[in-house]
Each structure stands twice: as C-alpha cells, then as structure tokens.
C-alpha positions as CSV (number, residue, x, y, z in Angstrom):
1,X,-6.2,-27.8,-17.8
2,X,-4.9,-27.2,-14.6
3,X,-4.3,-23.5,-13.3
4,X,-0.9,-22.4,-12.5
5,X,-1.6,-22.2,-8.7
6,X,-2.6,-26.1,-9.2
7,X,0.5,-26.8,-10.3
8,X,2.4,-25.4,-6.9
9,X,3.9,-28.4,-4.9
10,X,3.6,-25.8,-1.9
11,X,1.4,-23.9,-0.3
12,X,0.6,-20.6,-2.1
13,X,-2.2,-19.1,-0.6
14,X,-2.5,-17.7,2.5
15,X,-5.6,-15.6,4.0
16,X,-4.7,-13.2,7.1
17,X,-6.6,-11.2,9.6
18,X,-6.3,-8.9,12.4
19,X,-2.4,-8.6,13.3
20,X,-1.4,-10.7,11.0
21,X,-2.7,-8.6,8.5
22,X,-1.4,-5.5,9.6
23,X,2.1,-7.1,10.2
24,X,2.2,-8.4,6.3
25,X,1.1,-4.7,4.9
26,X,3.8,-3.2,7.1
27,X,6.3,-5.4,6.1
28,X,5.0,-4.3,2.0
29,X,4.8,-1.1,2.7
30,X,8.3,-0.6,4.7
31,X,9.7,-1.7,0.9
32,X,7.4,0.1,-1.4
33,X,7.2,3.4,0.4
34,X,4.6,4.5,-1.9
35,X,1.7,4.0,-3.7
36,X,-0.9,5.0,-6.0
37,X,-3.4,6.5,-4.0
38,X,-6.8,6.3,-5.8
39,X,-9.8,8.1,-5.0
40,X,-13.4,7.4,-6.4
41,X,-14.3,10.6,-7.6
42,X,-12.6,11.6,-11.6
43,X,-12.9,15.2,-11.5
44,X,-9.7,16.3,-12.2
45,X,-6.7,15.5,-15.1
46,X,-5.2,12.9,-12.9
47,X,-8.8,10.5,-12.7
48,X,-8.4,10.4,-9.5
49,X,-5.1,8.7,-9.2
50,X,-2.1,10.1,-7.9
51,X,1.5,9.0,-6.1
52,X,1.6,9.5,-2.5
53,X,4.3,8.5,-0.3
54,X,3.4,6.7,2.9
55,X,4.6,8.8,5.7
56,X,3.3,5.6,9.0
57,X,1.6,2.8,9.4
58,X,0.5,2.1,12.6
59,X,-0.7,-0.7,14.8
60,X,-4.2,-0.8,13.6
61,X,-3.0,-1.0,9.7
62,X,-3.6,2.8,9.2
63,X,-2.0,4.5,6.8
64,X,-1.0,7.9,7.0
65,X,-0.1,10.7,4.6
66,X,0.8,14.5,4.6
67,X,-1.9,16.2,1.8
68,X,-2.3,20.3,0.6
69,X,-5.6,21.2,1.6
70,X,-6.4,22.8,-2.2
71,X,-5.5,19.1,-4.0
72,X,-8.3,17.9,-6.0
73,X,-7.3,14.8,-3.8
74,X,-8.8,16.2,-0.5
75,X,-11.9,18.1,-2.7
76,X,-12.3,14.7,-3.8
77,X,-12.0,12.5,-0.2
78,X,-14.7,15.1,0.9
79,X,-17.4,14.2,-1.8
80,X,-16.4,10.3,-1.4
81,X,-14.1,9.0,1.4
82,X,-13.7,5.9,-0.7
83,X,-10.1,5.3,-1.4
84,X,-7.8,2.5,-2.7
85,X,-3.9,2.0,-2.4
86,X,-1.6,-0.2,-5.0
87,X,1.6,-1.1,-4.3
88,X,4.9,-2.8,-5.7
89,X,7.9,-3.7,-3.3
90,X,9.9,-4.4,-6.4
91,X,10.0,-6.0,-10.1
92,X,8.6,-9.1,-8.6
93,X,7.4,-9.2,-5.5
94,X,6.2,-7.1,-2.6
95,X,2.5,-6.1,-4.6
96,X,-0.2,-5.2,-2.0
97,X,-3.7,-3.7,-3.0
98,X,-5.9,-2.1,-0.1
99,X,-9.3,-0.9,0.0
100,X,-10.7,1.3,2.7
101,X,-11.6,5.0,3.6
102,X,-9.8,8.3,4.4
103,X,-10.5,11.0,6.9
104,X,-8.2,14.5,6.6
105,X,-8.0,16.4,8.9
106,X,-5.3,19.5,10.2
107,X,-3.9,17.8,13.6
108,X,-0.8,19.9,14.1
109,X,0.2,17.3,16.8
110,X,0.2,14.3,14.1
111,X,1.8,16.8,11.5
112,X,4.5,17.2,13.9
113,X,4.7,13.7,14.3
114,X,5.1,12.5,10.6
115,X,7.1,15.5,9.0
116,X,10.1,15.2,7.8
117,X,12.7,17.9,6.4
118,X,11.8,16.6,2.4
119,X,7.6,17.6,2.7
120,X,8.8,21.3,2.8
121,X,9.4,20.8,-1.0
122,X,5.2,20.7,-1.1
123,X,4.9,22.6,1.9
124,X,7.5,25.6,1.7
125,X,6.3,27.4,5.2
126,X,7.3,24.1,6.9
127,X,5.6,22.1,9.3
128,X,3.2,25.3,10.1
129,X,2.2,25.9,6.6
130,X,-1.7,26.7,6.5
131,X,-2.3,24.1,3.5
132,X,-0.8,21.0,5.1
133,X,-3.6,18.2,6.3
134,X,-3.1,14.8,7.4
135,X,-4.8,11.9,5.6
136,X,-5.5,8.4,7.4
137,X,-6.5,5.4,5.5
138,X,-8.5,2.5,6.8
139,X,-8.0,-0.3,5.3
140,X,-11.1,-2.7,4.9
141,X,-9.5,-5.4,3.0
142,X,-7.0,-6.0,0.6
143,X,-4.8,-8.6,-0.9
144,X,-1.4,-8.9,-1.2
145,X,1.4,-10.6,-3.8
146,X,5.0,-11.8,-2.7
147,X,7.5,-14.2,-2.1
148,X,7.9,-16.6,0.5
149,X,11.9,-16.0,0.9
150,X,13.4,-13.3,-0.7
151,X,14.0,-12.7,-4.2
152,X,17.1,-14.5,-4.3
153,X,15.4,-17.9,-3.3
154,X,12.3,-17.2,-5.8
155,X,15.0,-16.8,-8.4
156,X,16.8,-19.7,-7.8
157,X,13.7,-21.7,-7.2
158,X,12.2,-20.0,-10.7
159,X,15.3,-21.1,-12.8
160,X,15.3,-24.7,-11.1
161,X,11.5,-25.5,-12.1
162,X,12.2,-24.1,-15.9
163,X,15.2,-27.0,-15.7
164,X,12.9,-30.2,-14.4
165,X,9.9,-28.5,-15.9
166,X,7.6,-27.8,-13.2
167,X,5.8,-24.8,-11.1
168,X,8.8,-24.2,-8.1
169,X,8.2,-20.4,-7.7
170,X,8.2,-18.8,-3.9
171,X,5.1,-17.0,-4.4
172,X,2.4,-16.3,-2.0
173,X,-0.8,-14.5,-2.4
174,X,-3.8,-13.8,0.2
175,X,-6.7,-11.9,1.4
176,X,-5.9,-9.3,4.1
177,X,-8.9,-8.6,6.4
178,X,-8.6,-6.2,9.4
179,X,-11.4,-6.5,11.5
C-alpha cells in the first residue's frame, strides 16, 4: 500500500536551510503569533508547557519573548536551556515545530525594543518593571506543515481530488535547518 505522500502528483516535500529556513518560520510565525513554548524540565503544574506570544524574529531565525523573572519557565531554562516551540497558523495549515535553546537575560535596550503597551498586563510597572527578562530561542532544527497556495487553493484542490478520486491537496512539509 502506498503512503499518502506517494500518492501526491506534486511535489510535497521540501527541505530548507539557512535563509530559506528563517524566511519560511517567519512567514509561520507572522500568522501564528504564538506558541507553545515547552521546556524540558516538569517541575511545575503546567509540565513544562506554557503559551507564549512571539514578540520578533530576527534575521538569524531567533525568537524572542518578554518572560517574569519568578516563572517556573525561567527557574526552569536555568536548570536546562533546552526548549521546543509548536505552532499552528490556522485549522489547516501554517504548523511549524522548532527545536533549539534559550538564553534570558534583563537587556533593558532589547526590552525597550520589543514592548508593547499590552505586556503591562504581566508587567504592571511597565517596561521598567524589576521582573521583566528577555528570552531568545535558537532554533537548531525544526520542521514545518503548510500549504503551497493559500487555503483557498488547498480547498479547492482538496474538494476536486475527493471528485476524481485522487491525492490533489497543496500541502508541503520539510526539515528546517539553520546552520
């Protein structure tokens, strides 16, 4: 029996590196906004998984986010740096999985730089409050889910294959490497 991505009558699968790479998870992550932002260590109620909202990602394919200094999330990134992102763009498409490390830090300069007027919910003294720390991810690897042309054309090209009766979706799928 053949698998499904056997069945494609176009290409499907797509590997990228380097910019490439960094483009695609920029483009994701532009939809998504946020993620589940998973750390190794399961100390506290949440295992070690939590939302986070993306605040930039840069040129390199860093990711950047605006963390309290008392979360089990940084006690955590300090016993194990290890940390892995999941993301979904939408219903069915835009899914983006990064592994890679995280440093925090308190750099008023690049707290300055990514605030924005809603963080003061979590961080009621503003951009000065004492508890606010930058986290950057670096990616390692990762692989990411989508569509070739918008949902609109995956739909379309869904429904059409159900009425001949073969595989026409607009999905591609990859490895993401950023060294």
């Amino acid at each position: 029996m053949d698998s499904i991505n056997e069945n494609q009558s176009e290409l499907n699968h797509l590997d990228l590196h380097g910019n490439d790479a960094v483009k695609k998870i920029k483009d994701l992550i532009k939809t998504a906004k946020s993620c589940f932002f998973c750390t190794s260590s399961s100390a506290s109620m949440s295992d070690g998984v939590r939302p986070m909202s993306v605040q930039e990602v840069d040129d390199q394919g860093n990711c950047w986010f605006l963390s309290a200094s008392d979360s089990y999330k940084n006690q955590q990134l300090q016993l194990d740096p290890s940390t892995r992102l999941y993301f979904q763009g939408s219903a069915h498409s835009g899914f983006l999985s990064l592994s890679g490390t995280a440093e925090v830090s308190t750099d008023k300069a690049k707290i300055k730089e990514l605030w924005e007027p809603i963080v003061k919910t979590w961080f009621t003294e503003g951009e000065d409050d004492p508890r606010i720390t930058v986290i950057k991810f670096i990616p390692r690897d990762g692989y990411y889910w989508d569509n070739k042309h918008g949902d609109i054309v995956a739909g379309a090209k869904m429904l059409a294959g159900a009425l001949v009766g073969r595989t026409l979706d607009d999905s591609i799928e990859g490895r993401l490497n950023f060294s």
